[in-house]
N, C-alpha and C positions, 0 to 999 in steps of 0.2 A: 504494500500500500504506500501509496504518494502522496509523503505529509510534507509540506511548506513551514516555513519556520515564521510563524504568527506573531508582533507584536504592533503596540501605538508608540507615537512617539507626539511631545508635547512642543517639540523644534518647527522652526518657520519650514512649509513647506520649500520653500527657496534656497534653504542652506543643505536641504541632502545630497549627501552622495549618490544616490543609488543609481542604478542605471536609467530609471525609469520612472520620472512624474508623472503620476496621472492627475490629469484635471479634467473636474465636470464640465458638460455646456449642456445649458438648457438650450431649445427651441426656440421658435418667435413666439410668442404670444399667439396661444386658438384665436382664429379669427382675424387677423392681420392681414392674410391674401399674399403672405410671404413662403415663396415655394424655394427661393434661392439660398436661404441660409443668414442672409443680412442682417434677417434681426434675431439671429441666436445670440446669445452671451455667456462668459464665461462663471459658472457658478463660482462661489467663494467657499474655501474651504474652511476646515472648522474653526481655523487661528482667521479667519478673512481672506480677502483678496490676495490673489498672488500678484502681484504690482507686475515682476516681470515680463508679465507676459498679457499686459493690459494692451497694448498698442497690437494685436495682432489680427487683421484683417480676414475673421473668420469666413464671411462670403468667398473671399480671394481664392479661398484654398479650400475651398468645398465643404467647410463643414458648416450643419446645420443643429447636431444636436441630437438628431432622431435618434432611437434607442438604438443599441448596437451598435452605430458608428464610431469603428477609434482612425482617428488620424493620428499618425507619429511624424513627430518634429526633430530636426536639430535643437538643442537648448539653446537658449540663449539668456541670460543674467540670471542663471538658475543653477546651481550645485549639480543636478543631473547631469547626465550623460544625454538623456535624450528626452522629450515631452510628448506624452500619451494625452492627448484630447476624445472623450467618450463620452458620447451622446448619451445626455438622462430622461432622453424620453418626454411627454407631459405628462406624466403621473411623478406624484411626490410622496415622501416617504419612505420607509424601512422598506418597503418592497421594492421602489423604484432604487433608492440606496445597495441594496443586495442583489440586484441584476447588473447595475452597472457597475458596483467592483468586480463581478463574477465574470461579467464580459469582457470587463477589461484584461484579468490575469489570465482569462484561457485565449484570448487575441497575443497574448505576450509569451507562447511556449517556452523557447530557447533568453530569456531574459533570467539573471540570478537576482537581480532584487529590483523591488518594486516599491516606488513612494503613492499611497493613493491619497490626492488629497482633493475629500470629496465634501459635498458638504455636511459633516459629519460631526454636529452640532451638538451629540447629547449621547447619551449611555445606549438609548436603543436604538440609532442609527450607526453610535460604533459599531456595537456587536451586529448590525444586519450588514457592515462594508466587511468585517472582518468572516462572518461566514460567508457571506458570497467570493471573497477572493478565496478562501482555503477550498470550497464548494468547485469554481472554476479553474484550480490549479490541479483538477483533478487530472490524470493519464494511467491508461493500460496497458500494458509493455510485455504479460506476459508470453505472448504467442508472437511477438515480434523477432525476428532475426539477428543474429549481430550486429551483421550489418546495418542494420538501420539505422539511421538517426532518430532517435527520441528524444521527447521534450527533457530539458534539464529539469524537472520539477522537484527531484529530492532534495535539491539543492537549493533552490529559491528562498529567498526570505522578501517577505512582505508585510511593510507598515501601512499604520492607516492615522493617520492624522488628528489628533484626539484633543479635546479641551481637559484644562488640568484636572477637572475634578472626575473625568473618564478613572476607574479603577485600576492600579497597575496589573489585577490579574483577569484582567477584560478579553482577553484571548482564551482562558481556559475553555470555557463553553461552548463559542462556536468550531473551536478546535476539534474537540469531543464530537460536535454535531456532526460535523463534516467529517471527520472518520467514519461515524455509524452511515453513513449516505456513500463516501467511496468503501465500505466493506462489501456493504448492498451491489456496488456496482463490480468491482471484483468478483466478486462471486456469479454474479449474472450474466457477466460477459466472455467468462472464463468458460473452453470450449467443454460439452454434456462429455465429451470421451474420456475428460480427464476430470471429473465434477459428478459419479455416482451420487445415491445418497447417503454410503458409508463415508465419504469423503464430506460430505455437508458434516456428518456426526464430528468428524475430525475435529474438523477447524472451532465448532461450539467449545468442545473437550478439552481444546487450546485456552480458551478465554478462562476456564477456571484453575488455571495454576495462579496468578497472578489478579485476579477481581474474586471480589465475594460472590460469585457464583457456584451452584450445586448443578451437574448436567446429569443427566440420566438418558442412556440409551435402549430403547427397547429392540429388540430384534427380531428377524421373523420368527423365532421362537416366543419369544416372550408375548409379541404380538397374537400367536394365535392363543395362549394361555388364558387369554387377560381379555379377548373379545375383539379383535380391530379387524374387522371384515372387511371393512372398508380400503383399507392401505394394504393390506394383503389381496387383494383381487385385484388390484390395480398393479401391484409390484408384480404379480405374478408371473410374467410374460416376460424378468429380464433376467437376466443372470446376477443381475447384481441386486441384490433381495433388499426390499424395501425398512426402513427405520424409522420409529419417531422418535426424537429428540426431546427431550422437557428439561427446559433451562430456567433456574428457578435464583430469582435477586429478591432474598428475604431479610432486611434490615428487621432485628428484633423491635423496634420502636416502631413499625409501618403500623398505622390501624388500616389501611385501603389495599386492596388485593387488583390488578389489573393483570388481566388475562389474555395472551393475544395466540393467537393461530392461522400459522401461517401455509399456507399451500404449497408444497416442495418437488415438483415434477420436473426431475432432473435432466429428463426429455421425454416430450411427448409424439408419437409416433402416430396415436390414435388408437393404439391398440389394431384389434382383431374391425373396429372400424374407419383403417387406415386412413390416413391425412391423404390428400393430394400433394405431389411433390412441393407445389412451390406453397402450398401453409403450412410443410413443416418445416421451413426453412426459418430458423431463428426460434426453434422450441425449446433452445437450453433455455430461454427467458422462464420458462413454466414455473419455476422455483423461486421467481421472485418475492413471492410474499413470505415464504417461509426464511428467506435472506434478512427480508424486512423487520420481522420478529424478531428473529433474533439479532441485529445489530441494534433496536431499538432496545433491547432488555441490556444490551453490552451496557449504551450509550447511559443506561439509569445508574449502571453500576457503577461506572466511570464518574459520574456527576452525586454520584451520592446520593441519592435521591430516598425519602424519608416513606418511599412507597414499597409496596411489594409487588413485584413485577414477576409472571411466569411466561415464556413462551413454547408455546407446543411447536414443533414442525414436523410437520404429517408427511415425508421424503419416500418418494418410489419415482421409480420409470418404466413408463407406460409403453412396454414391447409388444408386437407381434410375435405370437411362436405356440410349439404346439403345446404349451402349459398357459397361454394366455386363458383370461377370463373371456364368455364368448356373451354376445350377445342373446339373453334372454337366461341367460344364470342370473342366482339369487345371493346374493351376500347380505349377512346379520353383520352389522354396526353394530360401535359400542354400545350403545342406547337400549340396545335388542331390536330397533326397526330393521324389517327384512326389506330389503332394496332389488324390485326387477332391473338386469343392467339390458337395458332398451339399445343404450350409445355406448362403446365403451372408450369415445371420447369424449365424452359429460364426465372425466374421473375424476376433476377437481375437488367438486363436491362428493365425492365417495371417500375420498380421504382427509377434507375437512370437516367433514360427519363425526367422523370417528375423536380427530383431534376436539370437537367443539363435545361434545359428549365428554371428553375425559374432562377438559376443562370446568364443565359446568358443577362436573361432582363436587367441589370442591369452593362451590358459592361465590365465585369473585363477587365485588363490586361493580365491573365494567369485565366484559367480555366483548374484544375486537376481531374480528377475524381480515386477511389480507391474501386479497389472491386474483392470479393472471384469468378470472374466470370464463369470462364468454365474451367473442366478438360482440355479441348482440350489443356492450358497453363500448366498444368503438363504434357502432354504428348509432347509437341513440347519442354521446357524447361526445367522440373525435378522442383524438391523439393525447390531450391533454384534461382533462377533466374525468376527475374519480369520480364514480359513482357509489352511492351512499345510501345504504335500508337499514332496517333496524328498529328497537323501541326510541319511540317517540323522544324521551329526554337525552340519552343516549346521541341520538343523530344529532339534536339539536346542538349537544354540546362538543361536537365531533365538528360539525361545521362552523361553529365558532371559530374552533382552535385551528384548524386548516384552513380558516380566510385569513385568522390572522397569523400564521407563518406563509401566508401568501399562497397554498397549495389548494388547486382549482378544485373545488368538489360541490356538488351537485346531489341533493336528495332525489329519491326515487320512491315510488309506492309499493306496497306489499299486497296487492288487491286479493281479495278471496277468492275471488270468483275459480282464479287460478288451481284453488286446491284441486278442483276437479279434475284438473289434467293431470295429475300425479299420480291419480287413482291408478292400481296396476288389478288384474285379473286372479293373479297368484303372490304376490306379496302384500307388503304394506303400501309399496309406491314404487313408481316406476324414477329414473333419475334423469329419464328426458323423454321430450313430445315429437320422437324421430315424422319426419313430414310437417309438422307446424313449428316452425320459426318464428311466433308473433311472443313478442313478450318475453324475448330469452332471458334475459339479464332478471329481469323479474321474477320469472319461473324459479330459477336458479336461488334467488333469494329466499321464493317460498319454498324449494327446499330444506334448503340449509335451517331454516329456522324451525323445523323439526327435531334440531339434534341440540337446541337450545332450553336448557335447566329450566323448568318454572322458579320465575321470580328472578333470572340474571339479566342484570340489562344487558342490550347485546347491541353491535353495529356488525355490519359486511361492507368492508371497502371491495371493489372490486376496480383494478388499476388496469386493465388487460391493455387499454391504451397509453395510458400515462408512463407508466412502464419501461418502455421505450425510447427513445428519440431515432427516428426513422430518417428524418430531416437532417436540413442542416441546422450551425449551432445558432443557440440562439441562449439571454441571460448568459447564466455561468455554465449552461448544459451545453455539451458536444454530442455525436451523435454517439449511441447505443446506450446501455442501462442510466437509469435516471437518478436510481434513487429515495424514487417518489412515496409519502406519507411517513416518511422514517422521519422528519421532524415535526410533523402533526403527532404521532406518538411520543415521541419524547416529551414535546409542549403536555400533550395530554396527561401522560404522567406525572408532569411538574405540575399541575394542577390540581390530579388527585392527593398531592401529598399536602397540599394547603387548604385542602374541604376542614 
């Protein structure tokens, strides 16, 4: 993992050495009727004005300010080595502050140190510049060649420009943050051939020599002892036998118990209802939520956090072969609900069943779950926006916390009507409506919410698009693993620790 060396610094932006000043430019003012950049100017950073570079003829040289835009300079009356101009967008704010340092350091790959001086006027727009540049200093290097050129990032060090009464250990947290988000992306972009689920168990296993963490892995032995029909009919099909993982952050002083479950499909093939080539192209992502869980439970332990945090990851890959599960077998969840498998690419939910049942024994407070689950959520939502079901208070406070760490999410209904398609002939329910595609995303929710505890409050993120970055970059995201609701979690849990 590619960590950047985080700190503020209380010095005139004008006197750093580093290689690289970054300064904000707002826009022209909405409504102006100005397309050329003329009336952009240059934001003030958090000490003020950067005088030097007050005479510079921003129209001349194309800049306007729009989000994303850096233009690099020669310095001139400026300690730097060179001058980063990055457009802030017209939105203001923590969020607009955390996209444009994020933009700026992943525009800056091969650069060793960074001055950002942004206008970073107060405690919560430090720490929103300081996690978006550690967030955008992100790079993945493992499957790349010797030869290649990769970005200098271990290397990097980047300040952010701070007023005095900014805290000197103002870096800790987003620090933290942004590891739990490049773990996520690590692990997700990191190829299914070398990324089983015994290998997910691994790296959890790792986090508790050193953090207050207890891991516990079940295996397919233990899995069939103990009821997980779910994760075993889905594992079934590979050589490499399926695991759950249960990662438990119990500070003895927690009164709040948060419970997350993550969906870990190491690769998804489709099963015995095989993919078409080109949509299983990029199925190691499948495991992303169960990544999500668990760096979020790291990220509490790391921070201390005065909660109790479990995370399940429900880990198999989902092969063709003549021991796979076949469509129209029955497997008993943990719960005891017997499951017709109709699809036996509907598996997300067959091994979130299982995890969301063992969770619920156990009564949390808030019960989350996180998973790659159904296009139907690219298509009702797009690329960017999670989707969101669940109890009523539960959502409400999910969406809270995800507007405000800026993470796009979206409520969805649980309609009833729904149950009736679930109805199966020979089980309790079937785990898809093969031929009706109306309401996937939905469907799927009412699901899952069958293997939910009477009386736990519960959410289902479903990130199947967010997930990703398919595109180009854009904020502090480059393309492939995102990331996504690993700081809505964290937020969330720093929340429940102050009920």
């Amino acid at each position: 993992m590619v960590r950047p060396t985080l700190s503020t610094t209380t010095s005139s932006p004008e006197t750093t050495t580093a290689d690289v000043l970054v300064v904000g430019v707002r826009p022209a003012p909405t409504g102006s009727g100005d397309a050329t950049g003329s009336g952009a100017s240059l934001a003030p950073s958090a000490l003020g004005a950067v005088d030097a570079l007050a005479g510079l003829d921003l129209a001349a040289i194309g800049v306007t300010g729009a989000k994303d835009q850096l233009v690099r300079l020669p310095a001139t009356g400026v300690g730097a080595r060179s001058v980063a101009l990055i457009g802030l967008g017209s939105a203001t704010g923590a969020a607009a502050i955390r996209a444009a340092a994020g933009s700026a350091v992943r525009q800056l790959p091969q650069v060793d140190s960074i001055t950002l001086a942004l206008p970073t006027d107060s405690a919560e727009l430090v720490d929103a510049a300081l996690e978006g540049a550690a967030l955008g200093a992100y790079a993945f290097t493992r499957h790349k060649g010797a030869g290649t050129k990769a970005p200098a990032r271990g290397d990097q060090r980047i300040e952010v420009v701070a007023p005095a009464d900014v805290a000197a250990d103002a870096a800790v947290r987003p620090a933290i943050v942004a590891d739990a988000a490049s773990l996520v992306r690590d692990l997700v972009n990191t190829a299914a051939g070398d990324l089983g689920p015994q290998d997910v168990a691994d790296v959890a296993t790792g986090f508790a020599s050193d953090l207050p963490l207890t891991v516990e892995v079940l295996d397919e032995h233990a899995l069939e002892e103990q009821g997980f029909g779910g994760i075993l009919g889905v594992g079934r099909g590979s050589a490499r036998p399926p695991r759950l993982v249960v990662v438990r952050y119990a500070p003895e002083s927690a009164t709040k118990h948060l419970a997350l479950v993550g969906k870990g499909i190491t690769f998804d093939s489709g099963g015995l209802s095989l993919k078409p080539a080109a949509s299983m192209l990029g199925m190691k992502t499948d495991m992303t939520g169960a990544a999500t869980v668990l760096a979020a439970t790291v990220a509490a332990a790391r921070l201390g956090l005065d909660v109790r945090v479990t995370a399940w990851l429900a880990l198999a890959e989902n092969m063709p072969s003549g021991t796979a599960t076949r469509p129209g077998d029955v497997l008993t969840l943990k719960n005891g609900t017997t499951v017709e498998v109709t699809n036996t690419d509907a598996e997300g939910r067959l091994v979130l069943g299982d995890g969301m049942a063992a969770a619920s024994l156990e009564q949390p407070d808030a019960l989350v779950d996180v998973a790659t689950l159904t296009g139907a959520q690219v298509v009702a939502l797009g690329d960017r926006t999670t989707g969101l079901m669940g109890s009523d208070d539960l959502v409400a406070t999910l969406r809270a916390v995800a507007e405000r760490v800026a993470e796009p999410i979206w409520p969805m209904p649980l309609p009833e009507e729904l149950d009736a398609r679930l109805a199966s002939e020979v089980a309790d329910i079937v785990n898809a409506t093969v031929g009706n595609p109306a309401g996937g995303m939905l469907l799927a929710g009412k699901f899952l919410e069958r293997f939910v505890g009477e009386g736990v409050p519960w959410a289902h993120l479903d990130i199947a698009g967010p997930s990703e970055n398919k595109g180009g970059g854009y904020g502090w995201l480059g393309k492939g693993a995102t990331g996504v609701m690993v700081r809505t979690l964290v937020a969330l849990a720093e929340d429940l620790q102050s009920e």
